[in-house]
Residue, then its C-alpha position, 0 to 999 in steps of 0.5 A: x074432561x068434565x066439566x065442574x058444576x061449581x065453575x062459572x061460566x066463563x066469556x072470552x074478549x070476543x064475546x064480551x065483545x059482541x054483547x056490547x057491540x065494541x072491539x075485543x081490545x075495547x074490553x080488555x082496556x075496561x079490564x085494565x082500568x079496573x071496569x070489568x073484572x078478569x081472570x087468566x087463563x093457565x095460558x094467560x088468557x084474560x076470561x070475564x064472569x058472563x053473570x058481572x058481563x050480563x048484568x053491566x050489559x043489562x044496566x046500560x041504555x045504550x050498550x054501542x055507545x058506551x065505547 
């Protein structure tokens, strides 16, 4: 299986969740009130763009407390 130059990076509720120092199930409530955006998975996974992710993640002070 190789991998698509064009496809984004792609970061998982975990992962998302360690950048900013909350609980997976914190993201995925931002992902449903709309202030990260998702993707699914053909699984129905939800996935985060790591470039909108690192740019919220940049333009907070304060990433632990923002839960």
């Amino acid at each position: 299986m190789s991998e698509q130059p064009d496809q984004p990076d792609l970061l998982t509720p975990q992962e998302v969740a360690t950048l900013f120092g909350v609980d997976p199930k914190t993201v995925t409530r931002w992902a449903r009130a709309g202030r990260l955006h998702s993707v699914r998975t053909l699984g129905g996974h939800r996935r985060y763009l790591a470039a909108e992710v690192r740019a919220l993640a940049s333009s907070r002070p304060d990433t632990a407390t923002s839960a």
